[in-house]
N, C-alpha and C positions, 0 to 999 in steps of 0.2 A: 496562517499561511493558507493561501485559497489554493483554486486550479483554475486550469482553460478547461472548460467546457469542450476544447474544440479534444483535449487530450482524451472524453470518453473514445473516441472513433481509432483510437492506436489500437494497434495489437500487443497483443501480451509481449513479446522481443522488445518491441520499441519504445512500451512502458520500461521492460526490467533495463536496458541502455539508457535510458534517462535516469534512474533510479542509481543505475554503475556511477554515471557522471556527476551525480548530486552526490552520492555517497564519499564519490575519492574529493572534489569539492571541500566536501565538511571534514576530510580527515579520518571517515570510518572505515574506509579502507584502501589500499597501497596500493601500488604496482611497481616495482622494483625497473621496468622495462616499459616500451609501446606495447600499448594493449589494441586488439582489435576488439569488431563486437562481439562476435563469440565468448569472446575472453569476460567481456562485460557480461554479457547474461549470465553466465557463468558464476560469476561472482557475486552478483546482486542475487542471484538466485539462493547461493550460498550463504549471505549475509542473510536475507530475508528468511530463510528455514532456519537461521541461527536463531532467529527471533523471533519466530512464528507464536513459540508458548506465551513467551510475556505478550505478545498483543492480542492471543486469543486471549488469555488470562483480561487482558484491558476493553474488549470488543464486546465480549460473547456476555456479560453480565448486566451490561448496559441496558436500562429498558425501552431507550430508543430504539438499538439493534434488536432485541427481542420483539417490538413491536413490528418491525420491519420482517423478521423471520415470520414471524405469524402472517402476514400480511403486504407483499412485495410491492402487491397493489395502492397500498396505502402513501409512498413515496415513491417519485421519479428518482429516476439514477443519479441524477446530479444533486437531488435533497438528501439521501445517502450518502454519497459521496461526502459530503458539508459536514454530517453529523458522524463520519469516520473522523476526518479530519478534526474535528472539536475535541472529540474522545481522544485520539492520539497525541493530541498538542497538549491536552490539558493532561494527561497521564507522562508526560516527558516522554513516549515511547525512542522517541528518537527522528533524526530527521530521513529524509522529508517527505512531510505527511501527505501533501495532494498526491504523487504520484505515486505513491504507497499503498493510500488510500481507494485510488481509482484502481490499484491492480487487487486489492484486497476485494473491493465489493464487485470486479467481474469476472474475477478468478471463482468468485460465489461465498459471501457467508453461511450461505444454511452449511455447507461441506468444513468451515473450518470451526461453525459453531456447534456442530451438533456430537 
């Protein structure tokens, strides 16, 4: 599963509301009622920190990512991005990985690998 390139330029909200709506999609999580965006961010925020450990566990050992900690310079955000996504897909982490993905490497990996 790729991305839009155009989704680096979102803000962190409008990543985690994409992320809400992928998520209820797939069935990872519910809403009993309408949900607003708040409600989404919210949620995806809540799911995402449920799962933080297993994808630091799957991210931060990688020595793509480690290469990329030592040296940010060495890859563009979107070749990053690619190689979150490959790691994530190929570890089952869960769905969905571009937008996951892109909120993981600009939220910052040095901070959830170090």
């Amino acid at each position: 599963m790729g991305f839009d390139v155009a989704d680096l330029d979102k803000s962190e909200e409008e990543l985690l509301i994409d992320l809400a709506n992928q998520l209820i999609a797939s069935g990872k999580i519910r809403f009993s009622g309408p949900i607003d965006d708040k409600g989404k961010i919210e949620r995806a925020r809540r799911w995402l920190n449920g799962n933080l450990a297993s994808i630091k566990n799957t991210l931060c050992n990688d020595a793509r990512v480690e290469t990329y900690l030592r040296d940010p310079a060495a890859q563009n955000l979107a070749d990053i991005v690619g190689v979150v996504i490959d790691i994530l897909s190929s570890a089952a982490v869960g769905l969905p990985f571009g937008t996951l993905a892109i909120l993981l490497v600009k939220g910052g990996l040095n901070g959830l690998c170090r």
